[in-house]
PyMOL Python script that loads the backbone (N, CA, C, O; Angstrom):
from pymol import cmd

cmd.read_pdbstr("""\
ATOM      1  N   UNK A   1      28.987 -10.960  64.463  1.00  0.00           N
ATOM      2  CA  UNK A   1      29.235 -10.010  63.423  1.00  0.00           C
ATOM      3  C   UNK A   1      29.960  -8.820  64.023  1.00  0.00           C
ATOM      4  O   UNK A   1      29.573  -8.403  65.115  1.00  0.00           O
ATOM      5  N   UNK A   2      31.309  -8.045  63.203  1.00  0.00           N
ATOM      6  CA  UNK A   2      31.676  -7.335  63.596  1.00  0.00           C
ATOM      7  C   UNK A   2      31.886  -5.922  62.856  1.00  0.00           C
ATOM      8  O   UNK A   2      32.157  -6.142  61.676  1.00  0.00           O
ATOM      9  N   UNK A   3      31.852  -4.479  63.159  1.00  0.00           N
ATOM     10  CA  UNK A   3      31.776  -3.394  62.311  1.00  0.00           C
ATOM     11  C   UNK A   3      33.270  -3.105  62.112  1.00  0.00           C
ATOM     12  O   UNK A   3      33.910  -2.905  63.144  1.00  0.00           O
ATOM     13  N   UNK A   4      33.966  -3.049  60.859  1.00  0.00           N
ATOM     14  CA  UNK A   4      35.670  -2.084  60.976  1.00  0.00           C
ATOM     15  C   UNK A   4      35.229  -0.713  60.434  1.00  0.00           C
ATOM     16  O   UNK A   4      34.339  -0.398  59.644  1.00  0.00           O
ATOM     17  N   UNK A   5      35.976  -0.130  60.991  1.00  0.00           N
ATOM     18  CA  UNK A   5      36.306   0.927  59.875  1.00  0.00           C
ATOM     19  C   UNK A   5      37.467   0.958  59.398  1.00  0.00           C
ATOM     20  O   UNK A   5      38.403   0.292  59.840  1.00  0.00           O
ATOM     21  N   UNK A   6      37.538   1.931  58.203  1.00  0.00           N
ATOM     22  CA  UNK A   6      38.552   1.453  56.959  1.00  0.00           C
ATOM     23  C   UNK A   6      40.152   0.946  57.370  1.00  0.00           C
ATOM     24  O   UNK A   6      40.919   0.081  56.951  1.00  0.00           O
ATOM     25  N   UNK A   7      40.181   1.745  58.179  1.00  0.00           N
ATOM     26  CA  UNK A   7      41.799   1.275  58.736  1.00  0.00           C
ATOM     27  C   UNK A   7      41.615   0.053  59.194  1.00  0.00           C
ATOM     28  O   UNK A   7      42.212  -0.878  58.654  1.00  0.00           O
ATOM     29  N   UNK A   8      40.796  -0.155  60.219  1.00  0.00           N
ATOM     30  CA  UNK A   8      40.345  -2.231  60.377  1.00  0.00           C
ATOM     31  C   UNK A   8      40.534  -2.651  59.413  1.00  0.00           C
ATOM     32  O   UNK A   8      41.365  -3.543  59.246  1.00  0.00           O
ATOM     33  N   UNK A   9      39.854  -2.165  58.508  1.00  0.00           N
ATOM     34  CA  UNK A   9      39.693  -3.390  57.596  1.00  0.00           C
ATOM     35  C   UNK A   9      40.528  -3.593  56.967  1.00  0.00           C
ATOM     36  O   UNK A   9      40.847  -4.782  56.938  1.00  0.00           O
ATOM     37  N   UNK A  10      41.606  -2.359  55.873  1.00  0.00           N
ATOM     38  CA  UNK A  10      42.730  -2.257  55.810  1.00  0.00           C
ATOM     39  C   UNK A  10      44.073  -3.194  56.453  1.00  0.00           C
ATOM     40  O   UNK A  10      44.928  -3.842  55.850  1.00  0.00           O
ATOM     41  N   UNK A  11      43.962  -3.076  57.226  1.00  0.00           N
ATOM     42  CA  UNK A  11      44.748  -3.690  58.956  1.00  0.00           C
ATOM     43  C   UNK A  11      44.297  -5.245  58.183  1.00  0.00           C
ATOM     44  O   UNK A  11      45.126  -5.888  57.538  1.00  0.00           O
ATOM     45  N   UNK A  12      42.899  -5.693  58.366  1.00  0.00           N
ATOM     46  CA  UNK A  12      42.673  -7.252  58.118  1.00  0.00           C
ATOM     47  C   UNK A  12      43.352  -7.667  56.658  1.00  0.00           C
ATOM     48  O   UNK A  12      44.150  -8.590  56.491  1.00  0.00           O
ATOM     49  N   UNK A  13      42.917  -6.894  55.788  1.00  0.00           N
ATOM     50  CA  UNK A  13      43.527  -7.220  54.462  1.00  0.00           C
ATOM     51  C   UNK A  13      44.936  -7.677  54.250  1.00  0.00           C
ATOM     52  O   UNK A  13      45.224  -8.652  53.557  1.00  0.00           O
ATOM     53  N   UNK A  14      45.694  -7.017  54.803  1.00  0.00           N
ATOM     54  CA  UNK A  14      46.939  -7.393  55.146  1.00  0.00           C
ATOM     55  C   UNK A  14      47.166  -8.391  55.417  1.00  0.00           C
ATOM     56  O   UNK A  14      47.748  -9.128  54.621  1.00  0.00           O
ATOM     57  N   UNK A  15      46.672  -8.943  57.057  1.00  0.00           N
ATOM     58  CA  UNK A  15      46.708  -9.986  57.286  1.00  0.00           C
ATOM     59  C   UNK A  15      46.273 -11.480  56.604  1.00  0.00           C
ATOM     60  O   UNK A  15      46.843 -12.571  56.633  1.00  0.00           O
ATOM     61  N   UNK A  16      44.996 -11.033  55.975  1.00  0.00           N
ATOM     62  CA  UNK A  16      44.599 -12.119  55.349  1.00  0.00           C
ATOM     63  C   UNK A  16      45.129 -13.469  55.000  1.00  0.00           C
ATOM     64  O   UNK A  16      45.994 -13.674  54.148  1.00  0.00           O
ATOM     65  N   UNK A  17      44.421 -14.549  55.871  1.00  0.00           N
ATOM     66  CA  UNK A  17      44.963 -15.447  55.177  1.00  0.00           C
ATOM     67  C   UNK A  17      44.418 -17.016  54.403  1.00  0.00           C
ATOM     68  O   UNK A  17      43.564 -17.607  55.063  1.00  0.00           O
ATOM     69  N   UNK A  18      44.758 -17.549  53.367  1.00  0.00           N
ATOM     70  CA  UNK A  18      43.856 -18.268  52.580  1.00  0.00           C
ATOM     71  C   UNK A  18      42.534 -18.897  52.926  1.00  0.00           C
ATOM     72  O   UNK A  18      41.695 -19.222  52.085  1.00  0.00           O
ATOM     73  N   UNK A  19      42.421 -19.032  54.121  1.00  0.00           N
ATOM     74  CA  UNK A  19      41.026 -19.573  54.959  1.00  0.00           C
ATOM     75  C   UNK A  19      40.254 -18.145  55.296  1.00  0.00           C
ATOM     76  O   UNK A  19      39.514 -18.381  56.251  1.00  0.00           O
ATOM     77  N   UNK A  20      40.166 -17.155  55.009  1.00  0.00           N
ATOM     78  CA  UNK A  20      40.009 -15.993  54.695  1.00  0.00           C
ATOM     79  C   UNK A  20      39.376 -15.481  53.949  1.00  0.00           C
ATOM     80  O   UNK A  20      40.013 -15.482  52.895  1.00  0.00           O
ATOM     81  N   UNK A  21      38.123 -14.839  53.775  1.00  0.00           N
ATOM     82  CA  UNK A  21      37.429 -14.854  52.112  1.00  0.00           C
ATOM     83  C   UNK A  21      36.578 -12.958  52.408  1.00  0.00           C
ATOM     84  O   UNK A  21      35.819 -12.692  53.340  1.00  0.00           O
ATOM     85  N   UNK A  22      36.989 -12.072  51.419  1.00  0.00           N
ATOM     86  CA  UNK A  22      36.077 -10.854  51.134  1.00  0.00           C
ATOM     87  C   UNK A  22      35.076 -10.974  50.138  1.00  0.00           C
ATOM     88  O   UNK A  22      35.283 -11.315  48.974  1.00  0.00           O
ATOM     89  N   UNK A  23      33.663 -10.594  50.786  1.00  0.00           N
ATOM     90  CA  UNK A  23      32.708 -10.855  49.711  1.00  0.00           C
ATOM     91  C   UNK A  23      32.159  -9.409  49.411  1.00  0.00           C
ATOM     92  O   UNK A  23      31.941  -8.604  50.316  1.00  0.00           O
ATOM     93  N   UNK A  24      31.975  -9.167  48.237  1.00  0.00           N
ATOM     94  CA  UNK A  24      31.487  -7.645  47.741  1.00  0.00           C
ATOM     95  C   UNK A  24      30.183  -8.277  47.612  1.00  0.00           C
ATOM     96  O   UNK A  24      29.944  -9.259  46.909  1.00  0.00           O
ATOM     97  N   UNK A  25      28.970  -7.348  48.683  1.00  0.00           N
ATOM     98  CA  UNK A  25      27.537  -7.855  47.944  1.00  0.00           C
ATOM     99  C   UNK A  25      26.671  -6.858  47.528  1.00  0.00           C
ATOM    100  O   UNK A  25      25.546  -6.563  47.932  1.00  0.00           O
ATOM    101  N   UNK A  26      27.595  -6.228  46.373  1.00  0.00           N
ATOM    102  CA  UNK A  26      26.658  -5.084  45.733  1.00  0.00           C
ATOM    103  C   UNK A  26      26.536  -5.793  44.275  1.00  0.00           C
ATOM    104  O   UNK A  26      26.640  -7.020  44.274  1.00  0.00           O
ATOM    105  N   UNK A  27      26.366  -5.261  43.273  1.00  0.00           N
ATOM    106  CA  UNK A  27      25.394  -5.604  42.475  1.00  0.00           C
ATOM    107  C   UNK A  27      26.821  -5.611  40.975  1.00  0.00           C
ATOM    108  O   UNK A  27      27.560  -4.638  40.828  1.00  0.00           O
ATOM    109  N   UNK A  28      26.894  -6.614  40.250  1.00  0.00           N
ATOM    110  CA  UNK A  28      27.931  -6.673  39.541  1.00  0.00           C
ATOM    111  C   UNK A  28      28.135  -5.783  38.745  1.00  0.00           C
ATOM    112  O   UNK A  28      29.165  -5.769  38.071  1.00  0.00           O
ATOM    113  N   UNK A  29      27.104  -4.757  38.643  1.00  0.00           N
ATOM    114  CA  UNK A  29      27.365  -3.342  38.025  1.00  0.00           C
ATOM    115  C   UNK A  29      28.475  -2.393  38.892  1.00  0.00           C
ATOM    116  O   UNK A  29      29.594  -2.189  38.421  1.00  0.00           O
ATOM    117  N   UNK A  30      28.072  -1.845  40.172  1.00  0.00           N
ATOM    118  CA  UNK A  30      28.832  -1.656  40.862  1.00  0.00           C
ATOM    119  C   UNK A  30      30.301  -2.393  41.456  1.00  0.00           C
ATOM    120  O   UNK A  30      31.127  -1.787  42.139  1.00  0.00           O
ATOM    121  N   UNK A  31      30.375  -3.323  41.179  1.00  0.00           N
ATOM    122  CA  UNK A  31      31.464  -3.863  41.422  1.00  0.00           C
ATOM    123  C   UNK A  31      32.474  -3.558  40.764  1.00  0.00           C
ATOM    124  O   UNK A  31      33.590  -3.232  41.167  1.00  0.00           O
ATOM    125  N   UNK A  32      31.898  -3.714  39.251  1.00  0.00           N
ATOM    126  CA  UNK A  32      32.915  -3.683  38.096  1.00  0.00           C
ATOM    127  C   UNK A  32      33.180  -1.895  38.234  1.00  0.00           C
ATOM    128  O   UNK A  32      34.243  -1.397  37.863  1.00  0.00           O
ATOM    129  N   UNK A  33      32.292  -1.242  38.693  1.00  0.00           N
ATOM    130  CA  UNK A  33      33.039   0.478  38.823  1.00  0.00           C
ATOM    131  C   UNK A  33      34.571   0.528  39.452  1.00  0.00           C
ATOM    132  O   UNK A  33      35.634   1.023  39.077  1.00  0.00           O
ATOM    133  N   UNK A  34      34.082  -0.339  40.752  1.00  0.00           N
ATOM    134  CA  UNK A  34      35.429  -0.264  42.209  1.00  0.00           C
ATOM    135  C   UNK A  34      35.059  -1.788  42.744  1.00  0.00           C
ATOM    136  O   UNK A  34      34.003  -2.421  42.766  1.00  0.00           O
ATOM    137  N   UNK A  35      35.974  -1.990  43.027  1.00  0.00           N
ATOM    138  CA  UNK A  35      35.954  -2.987  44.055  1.00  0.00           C
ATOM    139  C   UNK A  35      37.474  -3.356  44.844  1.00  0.00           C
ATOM    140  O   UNK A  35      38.507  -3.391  44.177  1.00  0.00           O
ATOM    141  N   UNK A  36      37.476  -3.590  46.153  1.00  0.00           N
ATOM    142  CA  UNK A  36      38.201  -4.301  47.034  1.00  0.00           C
ATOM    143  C   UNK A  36      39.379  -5.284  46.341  1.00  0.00           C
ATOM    144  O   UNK A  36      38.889  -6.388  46.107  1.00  0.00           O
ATOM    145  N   UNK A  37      40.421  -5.219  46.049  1.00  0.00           N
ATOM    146  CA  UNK A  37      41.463  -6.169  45.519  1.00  0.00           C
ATOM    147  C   UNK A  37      41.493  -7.204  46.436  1.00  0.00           C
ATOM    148  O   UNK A  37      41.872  -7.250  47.606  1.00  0.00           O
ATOM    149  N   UNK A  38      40.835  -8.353  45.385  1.00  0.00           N
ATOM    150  CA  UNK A  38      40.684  -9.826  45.804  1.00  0.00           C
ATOM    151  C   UNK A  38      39.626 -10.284  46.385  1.00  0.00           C
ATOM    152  O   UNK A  38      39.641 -11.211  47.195  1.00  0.00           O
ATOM    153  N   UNK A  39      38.221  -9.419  45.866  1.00  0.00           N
ATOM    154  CA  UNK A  39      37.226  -9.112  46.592  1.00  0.00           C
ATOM    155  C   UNK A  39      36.666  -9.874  46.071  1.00  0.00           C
ATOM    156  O   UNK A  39      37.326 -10.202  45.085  1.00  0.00           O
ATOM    157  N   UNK A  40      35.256 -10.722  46.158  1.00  0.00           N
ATOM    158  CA  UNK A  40      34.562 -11.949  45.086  1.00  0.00           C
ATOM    159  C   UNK A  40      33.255 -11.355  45.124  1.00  0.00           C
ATOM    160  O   UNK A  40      32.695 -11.115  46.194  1.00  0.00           O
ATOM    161  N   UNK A  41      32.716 -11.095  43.945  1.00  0.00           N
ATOM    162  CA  UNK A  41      31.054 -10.551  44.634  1.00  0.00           C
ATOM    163  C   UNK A  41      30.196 -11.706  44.379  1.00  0.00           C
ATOM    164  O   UNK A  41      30.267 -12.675  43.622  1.00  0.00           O
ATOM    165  N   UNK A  42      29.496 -11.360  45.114  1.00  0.00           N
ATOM    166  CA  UNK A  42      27.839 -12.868  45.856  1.00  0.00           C
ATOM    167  C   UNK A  42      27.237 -11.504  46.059  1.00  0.00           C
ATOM    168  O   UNK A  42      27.539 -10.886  47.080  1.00  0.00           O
ATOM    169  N   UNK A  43      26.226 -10.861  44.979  1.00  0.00           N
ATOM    170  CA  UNK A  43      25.533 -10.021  45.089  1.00  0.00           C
ATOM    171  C   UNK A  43      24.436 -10.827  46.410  1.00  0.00           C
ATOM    172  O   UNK A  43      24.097 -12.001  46.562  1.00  0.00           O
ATOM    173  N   UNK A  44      24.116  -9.525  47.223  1.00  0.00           N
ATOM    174  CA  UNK A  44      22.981  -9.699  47.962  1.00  0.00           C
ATOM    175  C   UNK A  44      21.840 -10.517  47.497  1.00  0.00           C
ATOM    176  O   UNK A  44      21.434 -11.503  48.112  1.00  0.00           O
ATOM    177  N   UNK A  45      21.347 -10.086  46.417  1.00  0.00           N
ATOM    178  CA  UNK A  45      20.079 -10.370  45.894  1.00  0.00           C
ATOM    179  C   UNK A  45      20.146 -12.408  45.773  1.00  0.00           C
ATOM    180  O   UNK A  45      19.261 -13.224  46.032  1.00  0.00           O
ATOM    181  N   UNK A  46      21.675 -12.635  45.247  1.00  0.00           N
ATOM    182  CA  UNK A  46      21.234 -14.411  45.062  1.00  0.00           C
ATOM    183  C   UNK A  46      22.712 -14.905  45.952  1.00  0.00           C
ATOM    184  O   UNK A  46      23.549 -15.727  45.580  1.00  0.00           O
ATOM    185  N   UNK A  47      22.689 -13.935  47.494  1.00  0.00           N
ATOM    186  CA  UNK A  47      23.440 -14.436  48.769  1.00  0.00           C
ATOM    187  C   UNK A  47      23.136 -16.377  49.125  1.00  0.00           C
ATOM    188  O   UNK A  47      23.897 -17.179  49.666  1.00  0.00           O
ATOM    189  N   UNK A  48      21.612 -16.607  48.505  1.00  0.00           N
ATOM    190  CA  UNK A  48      21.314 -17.836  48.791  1.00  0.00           C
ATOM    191  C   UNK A  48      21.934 -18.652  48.110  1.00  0.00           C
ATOM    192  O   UNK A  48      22.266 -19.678  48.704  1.00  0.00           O
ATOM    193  N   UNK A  49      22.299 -18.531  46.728  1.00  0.00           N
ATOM    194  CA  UNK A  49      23.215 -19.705  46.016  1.00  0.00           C
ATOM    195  C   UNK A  49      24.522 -19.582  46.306  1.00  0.00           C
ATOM    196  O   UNK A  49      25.238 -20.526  45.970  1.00  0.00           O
ATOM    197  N   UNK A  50      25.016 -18.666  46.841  1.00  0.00           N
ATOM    198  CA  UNK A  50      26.610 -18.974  47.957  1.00  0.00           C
ATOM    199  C   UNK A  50      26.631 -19.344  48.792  1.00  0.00           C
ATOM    200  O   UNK A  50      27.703 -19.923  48.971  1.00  0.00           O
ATOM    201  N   UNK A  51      25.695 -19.418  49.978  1.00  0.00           N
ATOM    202  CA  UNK A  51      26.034 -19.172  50.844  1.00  0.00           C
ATOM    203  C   UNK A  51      27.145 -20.335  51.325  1.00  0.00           C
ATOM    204  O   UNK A  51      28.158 -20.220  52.015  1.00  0.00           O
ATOM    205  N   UNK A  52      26.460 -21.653  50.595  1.00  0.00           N
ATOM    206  CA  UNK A  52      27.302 -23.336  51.312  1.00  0.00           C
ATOM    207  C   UNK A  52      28.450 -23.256  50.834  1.00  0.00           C
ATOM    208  O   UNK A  52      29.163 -24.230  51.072  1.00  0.00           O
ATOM    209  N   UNK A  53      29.247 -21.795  49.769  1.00  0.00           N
ATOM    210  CA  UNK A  53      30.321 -22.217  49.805  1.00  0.00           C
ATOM    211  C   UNK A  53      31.260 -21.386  50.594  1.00  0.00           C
ATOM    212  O   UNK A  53      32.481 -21.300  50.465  1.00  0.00           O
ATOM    213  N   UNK A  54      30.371 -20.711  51.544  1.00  0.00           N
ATOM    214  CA  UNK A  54      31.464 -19.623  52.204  1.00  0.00           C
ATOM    215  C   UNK A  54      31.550 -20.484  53.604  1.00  0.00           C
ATOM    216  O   UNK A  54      32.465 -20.108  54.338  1.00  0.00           O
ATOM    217  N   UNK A  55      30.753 -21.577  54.101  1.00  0.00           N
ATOM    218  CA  UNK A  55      31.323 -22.762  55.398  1.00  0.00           C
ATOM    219  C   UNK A  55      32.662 -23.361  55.362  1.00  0.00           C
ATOM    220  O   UNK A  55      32.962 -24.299  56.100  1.00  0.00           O
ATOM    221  N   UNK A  56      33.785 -22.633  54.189  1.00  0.00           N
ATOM    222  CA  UNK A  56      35.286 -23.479  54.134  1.00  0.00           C
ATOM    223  C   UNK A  56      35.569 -22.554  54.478  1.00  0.00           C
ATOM    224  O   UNK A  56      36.791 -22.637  54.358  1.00  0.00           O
ATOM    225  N   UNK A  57      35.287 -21.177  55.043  1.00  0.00           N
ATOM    226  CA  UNK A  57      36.168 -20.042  55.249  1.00  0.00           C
ATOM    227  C   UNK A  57      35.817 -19.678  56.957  1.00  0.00           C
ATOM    228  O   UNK A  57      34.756 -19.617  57.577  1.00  0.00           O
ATOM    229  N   UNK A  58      37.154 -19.493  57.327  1.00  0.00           N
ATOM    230  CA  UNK A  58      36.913 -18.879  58.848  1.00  0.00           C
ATOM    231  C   UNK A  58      36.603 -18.030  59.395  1.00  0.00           C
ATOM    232  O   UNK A  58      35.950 -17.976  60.438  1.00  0.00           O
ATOM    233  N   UNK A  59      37.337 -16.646  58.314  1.00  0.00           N
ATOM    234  CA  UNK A  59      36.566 -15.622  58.707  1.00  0.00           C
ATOM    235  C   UNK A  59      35.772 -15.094  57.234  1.00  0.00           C
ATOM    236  O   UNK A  59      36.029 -15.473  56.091  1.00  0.00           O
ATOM    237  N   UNK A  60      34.805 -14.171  57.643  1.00  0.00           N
ATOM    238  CA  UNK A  60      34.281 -14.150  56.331  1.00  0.00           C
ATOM    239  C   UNK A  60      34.009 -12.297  56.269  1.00  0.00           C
ATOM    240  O   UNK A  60      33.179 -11.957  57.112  1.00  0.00           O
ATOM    241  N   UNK A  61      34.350 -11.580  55.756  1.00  0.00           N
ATOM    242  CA  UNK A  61      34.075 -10.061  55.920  1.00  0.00           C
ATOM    243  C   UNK A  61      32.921  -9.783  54.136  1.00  0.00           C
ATOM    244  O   UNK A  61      33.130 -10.091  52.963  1.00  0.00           O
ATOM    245  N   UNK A  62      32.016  -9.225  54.699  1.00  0.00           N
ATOM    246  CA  UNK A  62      31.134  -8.870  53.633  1.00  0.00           C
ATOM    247  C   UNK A  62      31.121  -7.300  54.076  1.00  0.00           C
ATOM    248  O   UNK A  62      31.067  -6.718  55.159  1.00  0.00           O
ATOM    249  N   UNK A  63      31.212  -6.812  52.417  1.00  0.00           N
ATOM    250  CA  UNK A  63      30.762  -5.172  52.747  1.00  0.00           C
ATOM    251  C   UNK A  63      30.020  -4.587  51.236  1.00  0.00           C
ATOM    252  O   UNK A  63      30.070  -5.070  50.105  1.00  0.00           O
ATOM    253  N   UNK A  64      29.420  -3.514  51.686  1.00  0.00           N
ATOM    254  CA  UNK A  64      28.405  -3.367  50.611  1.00  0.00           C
ATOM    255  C   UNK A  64      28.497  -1.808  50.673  1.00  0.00           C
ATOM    256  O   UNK A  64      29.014  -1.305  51.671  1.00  0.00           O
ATOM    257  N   UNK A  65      28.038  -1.034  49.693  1.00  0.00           N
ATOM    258  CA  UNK A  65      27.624   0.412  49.360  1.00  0.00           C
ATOM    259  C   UNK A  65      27.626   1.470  50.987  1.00  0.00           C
ATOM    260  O   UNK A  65      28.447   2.351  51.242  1.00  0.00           O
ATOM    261  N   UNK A  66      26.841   1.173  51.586  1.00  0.00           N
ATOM    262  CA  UNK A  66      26.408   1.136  52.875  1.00  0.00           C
ATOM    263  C   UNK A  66      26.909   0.825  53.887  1.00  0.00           C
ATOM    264  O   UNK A  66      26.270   0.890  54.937  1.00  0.00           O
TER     265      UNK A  66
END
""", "prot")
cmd.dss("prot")
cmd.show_as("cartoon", "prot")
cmd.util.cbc("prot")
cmd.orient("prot")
C-alpha cells in the first residue's frame, strides 16, 4: 500500500491506464456531493461484495474523506 499526495495522485490520473481502477469508498451520499472523475464508489461499509471484482485490475488506488 502506498500514500500520494494530491499532486501524486494527480500525476497517476493522468497516466492511468485501462487495467487501472479509482475506487471512492465513502458513502454514496458523499460521493454524489464531489467525486474524482472516473472514480467508481464500493462504499467501505459493503467493500466485501467488490472486492472479487477489483483482482482484474493492476493497480488499484482507493481514497476516502480521510
Amino acid at each position: 500500500m502506498k500514500t500520494f499526495t494530491p499532486s501524486q495522485l494527480n500525476e497517476l490520473l493522468l497516466q492511468k491506464s485501462p487495467s487501472d481502477i479509482v475506487i471512492d469508498v465513502r458513502t454514496p451520499e458523499e460521493f454524489a456531493i464531489e467525486h474524482i472523475d472516473g472514480a467508481v464508489n464500493m462504499p467501505l461499509e459493503r467493500f466485501e461484495d467488490y472486492k472479487d471484482k477489483l483482482a482484474a485490475y493492476s493497480t488499484i488506488v482507493a481514497y476516502c474523506n480521510s
